[in-house]
FIDRENFI-327595 format. One record per residue (C-alpha): residue in one letter; x, y, z. Coordinates in steps of 0.1 Angstrom, whole numbers, padded with zeros to 4 digits, always signed. Example, Ala and Ser with C-alpha at 12.3 -4.5 7.8 and 13.67 -1.06 7.14 Angstrom:
2
A+0123-0045+0078/S+0137-0011+0071/
***
This chain:
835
X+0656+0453+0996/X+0693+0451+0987/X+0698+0428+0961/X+0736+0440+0956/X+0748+0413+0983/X+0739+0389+0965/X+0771+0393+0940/X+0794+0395+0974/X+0819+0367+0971/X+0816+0366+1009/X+0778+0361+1007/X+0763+0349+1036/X+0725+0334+1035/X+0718+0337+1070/X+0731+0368+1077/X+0713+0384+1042/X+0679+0367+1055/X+0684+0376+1091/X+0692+0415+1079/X+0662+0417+1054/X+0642+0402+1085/X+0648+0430+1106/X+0650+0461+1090/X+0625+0456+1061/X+0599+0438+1077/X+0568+0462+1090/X+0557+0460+1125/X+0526+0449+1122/X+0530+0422+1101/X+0544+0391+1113/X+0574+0370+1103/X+0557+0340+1085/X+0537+0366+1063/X+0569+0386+1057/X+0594+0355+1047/X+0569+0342+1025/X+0566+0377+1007/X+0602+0380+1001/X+0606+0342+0987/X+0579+0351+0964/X+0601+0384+0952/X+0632+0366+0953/X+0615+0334+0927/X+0599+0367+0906/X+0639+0376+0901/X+0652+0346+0895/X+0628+0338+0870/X+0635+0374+0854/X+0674+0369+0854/X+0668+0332+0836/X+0649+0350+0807/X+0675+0376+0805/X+0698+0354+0801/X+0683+0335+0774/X+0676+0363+0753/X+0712+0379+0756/X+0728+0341+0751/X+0703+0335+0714/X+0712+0374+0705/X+0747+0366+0708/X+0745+0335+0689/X+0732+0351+0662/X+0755+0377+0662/X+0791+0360+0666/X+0793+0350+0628/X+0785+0385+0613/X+0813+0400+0638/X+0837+0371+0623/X+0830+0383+0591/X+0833+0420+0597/X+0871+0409+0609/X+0879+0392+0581/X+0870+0424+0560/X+0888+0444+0577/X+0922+0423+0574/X+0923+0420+0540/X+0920+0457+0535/X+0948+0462+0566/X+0970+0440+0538/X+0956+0458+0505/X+0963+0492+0520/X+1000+0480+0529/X+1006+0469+0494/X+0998+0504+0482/X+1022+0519+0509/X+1050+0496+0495/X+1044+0507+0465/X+1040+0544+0467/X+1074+0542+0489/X+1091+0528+0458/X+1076+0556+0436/X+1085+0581+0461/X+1124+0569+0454/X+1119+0571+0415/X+1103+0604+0415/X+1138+0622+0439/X+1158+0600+0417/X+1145+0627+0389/X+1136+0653+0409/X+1176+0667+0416/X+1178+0673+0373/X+1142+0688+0370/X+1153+0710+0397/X+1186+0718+0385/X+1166+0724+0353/X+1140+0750+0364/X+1171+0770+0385/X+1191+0773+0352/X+1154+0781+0335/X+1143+0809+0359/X+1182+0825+0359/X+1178+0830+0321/X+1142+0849+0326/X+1154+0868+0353/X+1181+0881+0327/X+1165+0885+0299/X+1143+0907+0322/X+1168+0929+0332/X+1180+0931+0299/X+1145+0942+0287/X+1146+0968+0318/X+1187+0985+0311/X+1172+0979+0270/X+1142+1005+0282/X+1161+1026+0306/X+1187+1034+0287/X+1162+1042+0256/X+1144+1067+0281/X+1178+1077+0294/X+1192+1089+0255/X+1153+1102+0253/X+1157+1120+0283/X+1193+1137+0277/X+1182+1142+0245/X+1154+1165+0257/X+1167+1178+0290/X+1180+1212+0271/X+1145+1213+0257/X+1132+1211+0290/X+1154+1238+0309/X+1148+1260+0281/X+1109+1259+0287/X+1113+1267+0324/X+1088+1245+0338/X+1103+1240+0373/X+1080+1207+0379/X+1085+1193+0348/X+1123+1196+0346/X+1124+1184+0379/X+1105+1154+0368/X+1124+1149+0336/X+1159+1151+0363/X+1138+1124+0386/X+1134+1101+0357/X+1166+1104+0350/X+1177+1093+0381/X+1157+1068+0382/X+1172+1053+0349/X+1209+1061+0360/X+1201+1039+0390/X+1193+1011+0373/X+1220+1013+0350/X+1246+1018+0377/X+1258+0986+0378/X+1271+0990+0334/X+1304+1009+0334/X+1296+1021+0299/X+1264+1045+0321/X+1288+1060+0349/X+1298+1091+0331/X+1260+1098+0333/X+1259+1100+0369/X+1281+1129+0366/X+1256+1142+0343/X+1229+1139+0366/X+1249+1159+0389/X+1249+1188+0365/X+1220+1187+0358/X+1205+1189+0397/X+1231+1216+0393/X+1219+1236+0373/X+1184+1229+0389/X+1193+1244+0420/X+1215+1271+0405/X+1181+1281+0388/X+1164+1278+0421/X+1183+1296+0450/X+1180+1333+0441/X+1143+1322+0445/X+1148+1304+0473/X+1167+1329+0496/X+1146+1351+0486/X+1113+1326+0499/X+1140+1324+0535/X+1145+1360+0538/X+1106+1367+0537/X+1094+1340+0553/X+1071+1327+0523/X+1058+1295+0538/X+1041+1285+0505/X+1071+1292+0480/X+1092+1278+0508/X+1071+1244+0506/X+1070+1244+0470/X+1109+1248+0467/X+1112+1220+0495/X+1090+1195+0473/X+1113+1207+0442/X+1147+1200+0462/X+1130+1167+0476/X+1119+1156+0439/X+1155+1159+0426/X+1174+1142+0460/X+1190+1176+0470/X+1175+1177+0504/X+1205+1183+0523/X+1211+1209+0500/X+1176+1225+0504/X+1186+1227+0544/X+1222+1241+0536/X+1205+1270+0518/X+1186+1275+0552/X+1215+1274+0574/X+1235+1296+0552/X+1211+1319+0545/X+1204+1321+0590/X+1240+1327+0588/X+1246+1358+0567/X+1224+1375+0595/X+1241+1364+0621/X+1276+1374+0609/X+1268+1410+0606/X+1264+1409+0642/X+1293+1390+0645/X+1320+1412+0619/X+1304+1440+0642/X+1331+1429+0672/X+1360+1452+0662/X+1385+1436+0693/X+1418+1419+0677/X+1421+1386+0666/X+1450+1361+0667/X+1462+1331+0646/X+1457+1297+0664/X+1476+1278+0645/X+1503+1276+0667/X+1481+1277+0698/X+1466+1245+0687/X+1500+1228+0683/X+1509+1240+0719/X+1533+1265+0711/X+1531+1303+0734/X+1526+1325+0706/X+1530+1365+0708/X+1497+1387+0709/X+1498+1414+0684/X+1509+1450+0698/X+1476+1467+0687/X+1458+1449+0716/X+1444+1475+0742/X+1423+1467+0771/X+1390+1485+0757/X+1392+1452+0735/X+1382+1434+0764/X+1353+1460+0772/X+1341+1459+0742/X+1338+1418+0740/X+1320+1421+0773/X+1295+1442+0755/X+1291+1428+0724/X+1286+1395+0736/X+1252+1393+0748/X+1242+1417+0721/X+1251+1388+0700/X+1235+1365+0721/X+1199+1382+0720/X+1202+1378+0681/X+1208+1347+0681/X+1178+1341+0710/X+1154+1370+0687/X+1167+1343+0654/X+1155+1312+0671/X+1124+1323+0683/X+1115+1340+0649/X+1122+1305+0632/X+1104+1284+0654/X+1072+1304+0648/X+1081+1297+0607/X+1097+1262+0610/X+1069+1244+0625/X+1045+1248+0596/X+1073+1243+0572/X+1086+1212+0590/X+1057+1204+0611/X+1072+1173+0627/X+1105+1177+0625/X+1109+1218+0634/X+1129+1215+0665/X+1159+1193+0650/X+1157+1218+0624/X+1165+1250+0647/X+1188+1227+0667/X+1207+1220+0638/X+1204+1255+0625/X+1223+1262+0660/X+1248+1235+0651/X+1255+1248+0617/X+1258+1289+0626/X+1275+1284+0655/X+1301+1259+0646/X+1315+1286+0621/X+1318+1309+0646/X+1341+1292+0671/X+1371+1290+0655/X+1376+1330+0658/X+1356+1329+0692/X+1384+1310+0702/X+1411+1331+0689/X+1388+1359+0704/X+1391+1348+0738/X+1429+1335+0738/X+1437+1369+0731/X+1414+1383+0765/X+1435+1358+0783/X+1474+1359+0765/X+1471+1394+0758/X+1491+1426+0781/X+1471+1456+0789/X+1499+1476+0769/X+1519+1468+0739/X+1555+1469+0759/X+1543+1464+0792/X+1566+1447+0818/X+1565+1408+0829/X+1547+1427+0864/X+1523+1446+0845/X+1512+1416+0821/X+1510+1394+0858/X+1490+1427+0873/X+1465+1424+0843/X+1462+1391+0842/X+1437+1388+0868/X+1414+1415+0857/X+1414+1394+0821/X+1404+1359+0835/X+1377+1376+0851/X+1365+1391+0822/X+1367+1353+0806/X+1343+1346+0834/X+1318+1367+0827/X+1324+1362+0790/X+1318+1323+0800/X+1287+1332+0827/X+1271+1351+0800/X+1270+1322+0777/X+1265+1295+0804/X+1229+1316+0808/X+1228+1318+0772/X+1228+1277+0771/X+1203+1273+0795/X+1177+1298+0771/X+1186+1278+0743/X+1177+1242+0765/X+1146+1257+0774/X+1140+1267+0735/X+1145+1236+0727/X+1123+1208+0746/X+1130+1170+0752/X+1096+1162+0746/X+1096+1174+0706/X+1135+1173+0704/X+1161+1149+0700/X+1183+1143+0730/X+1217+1136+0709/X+1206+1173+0686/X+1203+1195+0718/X+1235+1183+0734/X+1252+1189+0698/X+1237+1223+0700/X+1248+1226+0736/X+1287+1210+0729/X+1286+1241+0704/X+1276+1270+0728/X+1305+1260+0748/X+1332+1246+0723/X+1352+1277+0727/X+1360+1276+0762/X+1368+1244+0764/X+1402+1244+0757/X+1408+1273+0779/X+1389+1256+0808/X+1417+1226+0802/X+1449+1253+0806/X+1428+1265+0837/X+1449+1253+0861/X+1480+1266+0849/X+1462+1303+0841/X+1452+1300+0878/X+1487+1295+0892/X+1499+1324+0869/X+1473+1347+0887/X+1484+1331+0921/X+1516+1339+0921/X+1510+1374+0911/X+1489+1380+0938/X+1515+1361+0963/X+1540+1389+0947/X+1519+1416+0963/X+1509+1401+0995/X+1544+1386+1006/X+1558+1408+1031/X+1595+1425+1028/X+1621+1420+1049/X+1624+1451+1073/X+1631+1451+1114/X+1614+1432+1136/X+1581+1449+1146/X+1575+1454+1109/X+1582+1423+1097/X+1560+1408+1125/X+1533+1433+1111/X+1539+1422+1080/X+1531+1387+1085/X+1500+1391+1105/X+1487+1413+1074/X+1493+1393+1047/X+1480+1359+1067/X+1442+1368+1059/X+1447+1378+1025/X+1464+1347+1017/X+1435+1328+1026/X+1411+1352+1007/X+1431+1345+0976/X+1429+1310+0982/X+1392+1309+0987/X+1388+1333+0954/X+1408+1305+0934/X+1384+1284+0943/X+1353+1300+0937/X+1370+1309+0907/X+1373+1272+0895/X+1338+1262+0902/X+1324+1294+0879/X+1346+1285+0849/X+1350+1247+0850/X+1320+1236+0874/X+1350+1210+0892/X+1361+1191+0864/X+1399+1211+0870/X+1399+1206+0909/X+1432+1182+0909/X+1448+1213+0890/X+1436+1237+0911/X+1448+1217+0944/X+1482+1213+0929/X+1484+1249+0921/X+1469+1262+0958/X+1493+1237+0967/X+1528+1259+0952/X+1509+1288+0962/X+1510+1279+0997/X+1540+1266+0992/X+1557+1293+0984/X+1544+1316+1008/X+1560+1297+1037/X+1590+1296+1020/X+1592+1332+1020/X+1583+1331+1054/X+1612+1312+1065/X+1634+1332+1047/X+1621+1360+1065/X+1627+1342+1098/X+1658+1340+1087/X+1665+1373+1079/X+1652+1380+1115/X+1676+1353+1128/X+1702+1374+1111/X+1696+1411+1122/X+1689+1402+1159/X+1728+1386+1157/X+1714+1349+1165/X+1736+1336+1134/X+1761+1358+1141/X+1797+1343+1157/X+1805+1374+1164/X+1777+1385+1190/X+1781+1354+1206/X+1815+1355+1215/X+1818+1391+1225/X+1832+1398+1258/X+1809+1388+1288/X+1822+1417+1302/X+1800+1441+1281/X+1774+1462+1298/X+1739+1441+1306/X+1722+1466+1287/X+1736+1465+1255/X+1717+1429+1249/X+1690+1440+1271/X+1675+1467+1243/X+1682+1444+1221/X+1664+1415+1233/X+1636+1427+1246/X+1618+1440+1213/X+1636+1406+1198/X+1619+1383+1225/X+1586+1399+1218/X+1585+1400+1185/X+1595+1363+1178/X+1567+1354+1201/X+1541+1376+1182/X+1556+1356+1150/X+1553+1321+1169/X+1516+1332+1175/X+1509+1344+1136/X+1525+1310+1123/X+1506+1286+1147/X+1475+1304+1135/X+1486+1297+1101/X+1488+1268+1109/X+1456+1260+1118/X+1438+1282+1091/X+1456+1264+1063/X+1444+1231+1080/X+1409+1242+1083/X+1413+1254+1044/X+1422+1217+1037/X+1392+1206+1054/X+1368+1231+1036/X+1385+1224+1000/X+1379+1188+1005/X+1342+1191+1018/X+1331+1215+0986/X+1349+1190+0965/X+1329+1161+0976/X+1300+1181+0974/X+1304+1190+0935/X+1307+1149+0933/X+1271+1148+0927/X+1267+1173+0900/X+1299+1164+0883/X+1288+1127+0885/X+1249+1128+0887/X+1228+1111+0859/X+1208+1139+0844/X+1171+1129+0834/X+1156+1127+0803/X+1139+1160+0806/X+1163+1179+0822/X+1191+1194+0795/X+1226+1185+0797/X+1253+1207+0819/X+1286+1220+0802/X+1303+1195+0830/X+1283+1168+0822/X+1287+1172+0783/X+1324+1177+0793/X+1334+1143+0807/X+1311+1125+0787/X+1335+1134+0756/X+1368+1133+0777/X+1365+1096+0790/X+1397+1094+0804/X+1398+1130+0819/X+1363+1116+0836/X+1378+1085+0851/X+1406+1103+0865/X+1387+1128+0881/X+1368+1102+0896/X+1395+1084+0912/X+1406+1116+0928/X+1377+1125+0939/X+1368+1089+0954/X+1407+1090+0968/X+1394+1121+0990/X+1365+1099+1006/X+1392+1085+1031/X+1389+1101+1061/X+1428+1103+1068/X+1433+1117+1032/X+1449+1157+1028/X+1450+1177+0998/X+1475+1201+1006/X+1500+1178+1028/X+1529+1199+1015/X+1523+1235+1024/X+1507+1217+1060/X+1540+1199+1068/X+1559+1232+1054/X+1539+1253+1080/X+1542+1230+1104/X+1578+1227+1103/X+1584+1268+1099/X+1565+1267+1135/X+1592+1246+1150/X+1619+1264+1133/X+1601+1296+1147/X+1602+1280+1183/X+1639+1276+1179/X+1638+1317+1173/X+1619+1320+1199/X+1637+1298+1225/X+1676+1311+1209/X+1663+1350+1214/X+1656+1344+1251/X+1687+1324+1259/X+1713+1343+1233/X+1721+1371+1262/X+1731+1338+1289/X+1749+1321+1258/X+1767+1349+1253/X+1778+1354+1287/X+1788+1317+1293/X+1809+1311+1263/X+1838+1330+1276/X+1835+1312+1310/X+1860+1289+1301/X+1889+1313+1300/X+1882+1332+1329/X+1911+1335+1350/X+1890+1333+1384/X+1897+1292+1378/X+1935+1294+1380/X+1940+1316+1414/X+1960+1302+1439/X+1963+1310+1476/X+1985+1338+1485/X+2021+1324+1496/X+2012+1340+1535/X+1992+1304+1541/X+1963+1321+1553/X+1930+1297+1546/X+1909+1299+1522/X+1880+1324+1532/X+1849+1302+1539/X+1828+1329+1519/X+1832+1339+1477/X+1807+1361+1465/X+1797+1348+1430/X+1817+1365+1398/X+1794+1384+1377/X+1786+1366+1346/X+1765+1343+1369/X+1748+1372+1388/X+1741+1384+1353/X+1725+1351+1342/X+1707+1354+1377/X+1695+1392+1369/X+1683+1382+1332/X+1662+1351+1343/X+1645+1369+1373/X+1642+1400+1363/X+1646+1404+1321/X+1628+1374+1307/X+1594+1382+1333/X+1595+1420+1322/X+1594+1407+1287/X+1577+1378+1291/X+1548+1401+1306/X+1526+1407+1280/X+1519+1371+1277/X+1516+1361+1309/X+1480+1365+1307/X+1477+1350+1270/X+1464+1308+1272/X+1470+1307+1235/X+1480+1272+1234/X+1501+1282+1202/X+1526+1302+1223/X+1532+1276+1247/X+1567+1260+1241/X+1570+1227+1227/X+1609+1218+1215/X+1617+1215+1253/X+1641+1182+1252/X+1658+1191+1219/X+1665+1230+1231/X+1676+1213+1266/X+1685+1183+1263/X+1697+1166+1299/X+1721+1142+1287/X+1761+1157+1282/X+1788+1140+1267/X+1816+1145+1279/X+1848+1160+1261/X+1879+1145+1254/X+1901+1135+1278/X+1925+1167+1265/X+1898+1190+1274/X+1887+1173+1307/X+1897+1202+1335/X+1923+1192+1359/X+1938+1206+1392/X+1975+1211+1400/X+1982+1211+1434/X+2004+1240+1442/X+2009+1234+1477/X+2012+1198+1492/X+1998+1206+1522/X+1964+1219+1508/X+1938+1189+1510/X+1912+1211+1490/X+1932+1209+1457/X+1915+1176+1438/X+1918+1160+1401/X+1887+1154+1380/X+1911+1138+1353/X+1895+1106+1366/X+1858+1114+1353/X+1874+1119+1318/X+1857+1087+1306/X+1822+1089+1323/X+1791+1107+1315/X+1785+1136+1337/X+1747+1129+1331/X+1748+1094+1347/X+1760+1111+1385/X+1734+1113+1411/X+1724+1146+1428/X+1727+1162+1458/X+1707+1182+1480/X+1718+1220+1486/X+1710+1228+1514/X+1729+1265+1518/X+1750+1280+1493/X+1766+1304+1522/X+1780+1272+1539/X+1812+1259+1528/X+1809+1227+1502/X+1822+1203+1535/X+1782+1209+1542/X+1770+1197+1513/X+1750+1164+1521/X+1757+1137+1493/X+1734+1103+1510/X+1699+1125+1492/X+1711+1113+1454/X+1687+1107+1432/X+1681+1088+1394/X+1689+1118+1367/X+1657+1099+1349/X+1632+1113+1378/X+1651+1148+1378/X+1643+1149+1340/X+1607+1139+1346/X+1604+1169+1367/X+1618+1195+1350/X+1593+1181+1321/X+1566+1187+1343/X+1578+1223+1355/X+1579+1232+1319/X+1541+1216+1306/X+1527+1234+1342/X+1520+1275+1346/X+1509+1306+1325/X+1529+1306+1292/X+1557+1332+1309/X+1563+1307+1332/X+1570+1276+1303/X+1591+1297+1288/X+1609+1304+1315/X+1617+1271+1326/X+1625+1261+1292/X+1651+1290+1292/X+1662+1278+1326/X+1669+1239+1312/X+1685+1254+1288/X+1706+1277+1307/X+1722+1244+1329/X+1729+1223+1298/X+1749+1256+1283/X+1767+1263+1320/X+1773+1224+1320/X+1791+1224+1289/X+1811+1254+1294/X+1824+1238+1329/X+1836+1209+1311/X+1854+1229+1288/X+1878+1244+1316/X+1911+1231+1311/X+1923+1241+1346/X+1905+1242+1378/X+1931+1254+1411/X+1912+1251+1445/X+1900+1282+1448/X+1884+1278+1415/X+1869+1251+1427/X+1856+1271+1456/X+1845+1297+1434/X+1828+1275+1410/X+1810+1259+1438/X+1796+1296+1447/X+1786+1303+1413/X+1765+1271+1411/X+1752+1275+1444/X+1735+1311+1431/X+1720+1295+1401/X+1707+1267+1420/X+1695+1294+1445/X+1680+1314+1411/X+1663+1282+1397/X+1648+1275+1431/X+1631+1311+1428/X+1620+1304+1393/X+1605+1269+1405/X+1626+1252+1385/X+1643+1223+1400/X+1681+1222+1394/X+1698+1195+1373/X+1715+1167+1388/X+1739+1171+1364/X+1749+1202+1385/X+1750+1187+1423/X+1772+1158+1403/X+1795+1184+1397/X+1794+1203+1435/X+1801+1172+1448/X+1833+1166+1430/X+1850+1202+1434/X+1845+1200+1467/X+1855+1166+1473/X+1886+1167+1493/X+1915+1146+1473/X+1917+1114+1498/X+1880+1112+1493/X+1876+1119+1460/X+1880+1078+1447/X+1848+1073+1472/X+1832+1104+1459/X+1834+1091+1422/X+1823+1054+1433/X+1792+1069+1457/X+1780+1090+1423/X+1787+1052+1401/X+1808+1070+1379/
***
C-alpha cells in the first residue's frame, strides 16, 4: 500500500480507494472483506501518527527553554570576545607606536657587534700575519715544501681579510714574493717531474701550486715545458724568414736576396715532419694527462695546442709570405718572378692541404663528447691562423698568376693562317686555366674568396678578348681592309692581284669567325658551370655543423669575419636568380668581337668589288658622245669590265673560296650583320653631286636630266621587271613595280635560306648593289650613251644576281627606268616611280 499519496496536495479519496481496490486486493477475497482490512490499517496509522505527534510536541516543549538559554550564552560571549578585540586593536597601535625606536635600536646595536667582530678578526689576522712574516724565513730555511706552502696559504688567508686596510697592501706584494720564491724553489723539480712523466711528483707539485693559488702557473710550466720540444723541431726549418711588420700594415715589402727555391722544398718537407711531432706529442700526453687531470685531460691538451701553437704562427706566417712574395732568384726579371709564381702558390697549397689533414687528426684526437666545443675550435682557429691572411689576398695572388699564364697563351700577331692557328690553340688552354683557378680557390679557401675569384676570371677573360681584337685588327691591317690606299687603286689592275690575296684572307677570317663563336659559347657554358659549383659550396660554406662533428676552416672562418660572411651570402643568394651572370663582361666582350669579326669577314669578301667600284665614278665611258657622222646609237654595248669583274668574282671567286664551307652547318659561320653590311635604304647626295646630262645634239631624244630626282630618295622608286638585258631599255616594261619593303623582305629571306656559301654569298651580293648604287649617284655627268652603257652594265649584274638567286634591288630597276627614259617622258617616268 502506498501511503505517500496521501501528502499529494492534489489528493484524491476516490481515486486512492478505487486504486488500492484494484491492484492490492487478492483475487480470492472479495471486496467487503478487503475495504474493511484496509480501514482497519488505515485507523492502526492514524492512531500511530497521533502518538507520534504527541511525544515529538511534549519533547519539544521541554526542550525550547534550554535552547533559549544556550542562545543567550552564546551572545554574551559574541560581545565579551569583541571587547577583547577592541582592546588588543588599541594595544596593537601602542606596541608600533614603540616598535620603529626598539627597532632603530637593535639595527644601531647589531652594527656595533658586527664591528667589533671584525675588529677582533683584522686584531687576530694581522697578529698571525706579523707571526707569520716573522717566521716565513724560518720556514724556507727548513725546506718543508708542505709546510711552507701552508705557512704562504695562511698568509693569504690573512692578507685577504685585511685587504680592505691600506696600511696591509704592501703585504700583498709580499705574498707575491713569497709564492715566488715558492715556485722558483719548485720548477727545476717540476720540469724535471714533466720531462719524465712522474705522475706522482707531478700530483704532488699540482696540490703544492694549487695550495698557494698559482694554478695557472702550474699549467704555464706544462705548456712551456711541451714547447721547448716542439721548437727544436721547429729551429730545425733552415728556409728564410721575413719581417712582417710592414706586411701587417699593408705595405709590399722586399724578400731578402738569399731566398732560393730549395727553401720552398725544404718547407714542403719539414712540414709534416713537424706535424707528426706534434700528433706523436699529443698522443704521448693524453696517455699521461688523463690520470693527472682525470676529468679535465682533454681541455688540457687542447689548450696545450692553443698555447705551442700560438707561438709558432707569427714566423709561420712570415714563413709562408716569403713561399708566396719571394723570386726563384735573387735578380730575376718581373717575367721570371710571374713564371715562378705559380709553382709557389702551389706549393702554399700543399703547405695548406697538409695541415688541413693535420686539423682533422687533431679533431679526431680531441672528442666532443669529453671536450669542450669553444677549446677545440680555439685549437682548430690556431692550426690555420697562418693562412688566413694569405687566403684574404687570394684573389689578388690568383689574378697575378692569371695574367702570367694569359702572357704565355695569347697568341702573336703573325699572317693570317698563323694567327688563325694561334687562336684556335690558345682557346682550350684558356679555359683549362680558368677551370684550374677554380679548383684552385676551392683547395685554399673552401669558397669563402669566390666574389674575388669571379672578378679576377672576369679581367682574365677580359683581357684575352682584348687581345683578340687587337689581333683582328692587326689582320684587318695586313690584308689592306684599313688601308685607303688598296681601296682606291686603279680598277684597272689585274683580277689576280686581289684574287691571291683574298682567297687565303676569306678563309681565314671565316676559320676565325668559327674559333670566336665557339668562344663564345664555351665562355657561356663556363658561366654556367662557375655558378652551379658555387651554389653547390652554399651548403658547406653555410651548413650548421653538429655537435659531434668538428668545425671546418670555412666554417671557423666566417664565424669570426661576420661581415665577410654576410657579404658572401648576399652574393651567393644574388646568383639564385635564374637570369643572373657572373662574367657578363668578358660575355658581352666576346660577343661583340664576334660581330666585329663578321664585319672581317663580310669586308674581306666584298673589298675586291669595293675596290673596283670606287673609281666608277670617274670613268670616262659616262661622258661619250655620238660621233658627229649622226649614225644611231648601236642598239647593243657589251658591258665595260669592272662590272664583268664584279660578275667573275661573285660567280666564280667567292664559290671557289667559299667551298670548303659549303658543306659546314655550323650555325656559327652563318652570317648575321646582313641589314647593317647592306643596308637597302640610300640617301641621296647633294644636289651638286646629283649626275646630270647635257644634251649635245638637239635632235637626240635619248639624252635626259636626272637633276630632277636631286631631292628624292632613290630607295622609295618602285621596280621594274627585266626582262632581257640584250634588248634596248625602250623594252623595259615599267607597269610590274613593286613596294621596296617586299623586295627587302626577300632578299632577307635569300640570305637566312641555303648552305652557309650560299648566305654569304647573297650577303656579298646585297652588299655589292648598295656599293654600285652609291657609286652611280656619285657620277657628276651622265651623256646618252652613258646612259646606254650604264643600262648594260646593270642589266649584267641583274643577269649575275639572277644566277646567284638573289633577287635584284629595286633600287636598281628605279634607276634603269630613268636612264632610259626618253626626255618628253621622263616628268611621267618620275611621277609613275612617286618620286
Amino acid at each position: 500500500m502506498d501511503y505517500s499519496k496521501f501528502s499529494d496536495p492534489e489528493f484524491s479519496v476516490k481515486g486512492w480507494v478505487n486504486e488500492a481496490l484494484q491492484k492490492g486486493r487478492p483475487a480470492e477475497e472479495s471486496v467487503d472483506n478487503y475495504a474493511s482490512t484496509l480501514v482497519m490499517q488505515l485507523q492502526m496509522m492514524s492512531l500511530e501518527l497521533g502518538n507520534s505527534l504527541e511525544e515529538a510536541s511534549a519533547t519539544a516543549l521541554i526542550n525550547i527553554p534550554r535552547s533559549m538559554r544556550e542562545v543567550e550564552r552564546v551572545r554574551k560571549d559574541a560581545l565579551a570576545l569583541q571587547l577583547k578585540m577592541v582592546a588588543f586593536a588599541e594595544q596593537l597601535q601602542t606596541i608600533e607606536g614603540e616598535t620603529n625606536k626598539s627597532v632603530k635600536m637593535l639595527a644601531t646595536l647589531d652594527k656595533v657587534k658586527e664591528r667589533m667582530t671584525n675588529t677582533i678578526t683584522s686584531l687576530r689576522s694581522v697578529a698571525k700575519l706579523t707571526t707569520l712574516t716573522q717566521q716565513m724565513d724560518s720556514v724556507f730555511a727548513e725546506g718543508d715544501l708542505n709546510n711552507i706552502a701552508s705557512s704562504i696559504q695562511s698568509l693569504h688567508h690573512s692578507i685577504t681579510s685585511l685587504q680592505h686596510l691600506p696600511e696591509f697592501k704592501d703585504q700583498a706584494n709580499q705574498l707575491s714574493r713569497y709564492q715566488d720564491r715558492l715556485e722558483g724553489i719548485l720548477r727545476p723539480q717540476l720540469l724535471s717531474a714533466f720531462n719524465r712523466h712522474d705522475t706522482h711528483a707531478a700530483l704532488h707539485y699540482l696540490k703544492l701550486f694549487e695550495t698557494i693559488g698559482r694554478h695557472e702557473q702550474f699549467m704555464n710550466h706544462y705548456y712551456n715545458c711541451r714547447l721547448v720540444l716542439l721548437k727544436t723541431v721547429w729551429t730545425s726549418y733552415k728556409g728564410p724568414s721575413i719581417n712582417l711588420t710592414a706586411n701587417s700594415l699593408g705595405v709590399t715589402f722586399a724578400p731578402p736576396p738569399n731566398i732560393s727555391e730549395l727553401a720552398q722544398t725544404s718547407m714542403l718537407e719539414w712540414l709534416p715532419r713537424f706535424y707528426d711531432e706534434v700528433i706523436l706529442m699529443i698522443n704521448n700526453e693524453l696517455s699521461w694527462t688523463c690520470t693527472v687531470f682525470p676529468t679535465r685531460y682533454h681541455e688540457v691538451i687542447a689548450q696545450l695546442l692553443v698555447s705551442t701553437l700560438t707561438s709558432f704562427t707569427f714566423e709561420f706566417q712570415g714563413r709562408l709570405d716569403t713561399i708566396i712574395h719571394s723570386p726563384s732568384r735573387p735578380q730575376a726579371s718581373t717575367e721570371a718572378q710571374d713564371s715562378s709564381l705559380l709553382s709557389r702558390l702551389q706549393s702554399l697549397l700543399k703547405l695548406y692541404s697538409q695541415t688541413y689533414n693535420f686539423g682533422n687528426t687533431i679533431s679526431s684526437l680531441l672528442p666532443a663528447e669529453t671536450c669542450d666545443a669553444s677549446l677545440r675550435a680555439s685549437a682548430l682557429r690556431v692550426i690555420y691562423a697562418p693562412f688566413r691572411e694569405l687566403q684574404r689576398r687570394y684573389p689578388k695572388i690568383e689574378q697575378q698568376v692569371l695574367n702570367f699564364e694569359l702572357k704565355a697563351i695569347l697568341p702573336p700577331p703573325s699572317h693570317m693562317i698563323e694567327t688563325v692557328r694561334s687562336v684556335d690553340d690558345s682557346g682550350p688552354k684558356v679555359f683549362l686555366c680558368g677551370e684550374a683557378a677554380i679548383e684552385r680557390c676551392v683547395q685554399f679557401t673552401e669558397g669563402t674568396e669566390v666574389e674575388g675569384l669571379v672578378q679576377s676570371l672576369s679581367d682574365f677573360f677580359t683581357k684575352y678578348a682584348l687581345h683578340i681584337s687587337s689581333l683582328l685588327k692587326h689582320l684587318r691591317h695586313i690584308s689592306g681592309l684599313d688601308d685607303d690606299t688598296t681601296v682606291h687603286s686603279s680598277p684597272t689592275l689585274p683580277h689576280s692581284s686581289f684574287e691571291n690575296q683574298d682567297s687565303p684572307v676569306v678563309q681565314g677570317s671565316l676559320r676565325l669567325l668559327k674559333s670566336i663563336n665557339g668562344l663564345i659559347h664555351r665562355l657561356i657554358a663556363f658561366d654556367r658551370s662557375l655558378k652551379l659549383q658555387i651554389m653547390v659550396i652554399q651548403d658547406s660554406l653555410f651548413s650548421k655543423s653538429s655537435h659531434q662533428s668538428p668545425p671546418s676552416s670555412t666554417s671557423l672562418l666566417l664565424q669570426d669575419d661576420h661581415a665577410k660572411s654576410k657579404k658572401l651570402y648576399d652574393f651567393i643568394q644574388s646568383l639564385k636568380d635564374v637570369g643572373s651572370k657572373l662574367l657578363t663582361a668578358p660575355v658581352q666582350h666576346f660577343i661583340d668581337l664576334g660581330s666585329v669579326t663578321q664585319s672581317f669577314v663580310f669586308d674581306s669578301m666584298i673589298l675586291y668589288i669595293r675596290v673596283r667600284l670606287n673609281a666608277l665614278p670617274k670613268m670616262e665611258e659616262w661622258k661619250t658622245q655620238p660621233s658627229s657622222s649622226g649614225f644611231e646609237i648601236s642598239s647593243f654595248i657589251s658591258p665595260l669590265r669592272y662590272i664583268t669583274n664584279i660578275g667573275e668574282h661573285l660567280l666564280t671567286t667567292l664559290p671557289q673560296q667559299l667551298e670548303p664551307f659549303s658543306h659546314d652547318d655550323h650555325q656559327d659561320l652563318r652570317p648575321t650583320n646582313t641589314n647593317k653590311w647592306s643596308s637597302n635604304t640610300i640617301t641621296n647626295p647633294n644636289k651638286n653631286n646629283t649626275p646630270t646630262t647635257t644634251n649635245t645634239n638637239n635632235n637626240n631624244n635619248n639624252n635626259i636630266s636626272m637633276s630632277d630626282t636631286s631631292n628624292h630618295s632613290i630607295s622609295e622608286m618602285s621596280k621594274t621587271e627585266d626582262e632581257d638585258v640584250d634588248n634596248s631599255a625602250s623594252n623595259i616594261e615599267d607597269s610590274n613595280i613593286q613596294d621596296s619593303d617586299t623586295s627587302n623582305d626577300v632578299l632577307l629571306d635569300e640570305v637566312e635560306g641555303g648552305t652557309i656559301a650560299h648566305q654569304w654569298i647573297a650577303t656579298v651580293a646585297k652588299g655589292t648593289m648598295n656599293l654600285y648604287v652609291q657609286a652611280i649617284l656619285k657620277i657628276p655627268f651622265l651623256s646618252a650613251m652613258g646612259a646606254k652603257q650604264l643600262d648594260t652594265d646593270i642589266g649584267y649584274l641583274c643577269n649575275v644576281l639572277s644566277a646567284l638567286g638573289v633577287t635584284p634591288d629595286s633600287t636598281l630597276y628605279a634607276i634603269r627606268a630613268l636612264i632610259t627614259t626618253p626626255l618628253e617622258s621622263f616628268s611621267q617616268t618620275l611621277e609613275s616611280l612617286d618620286c
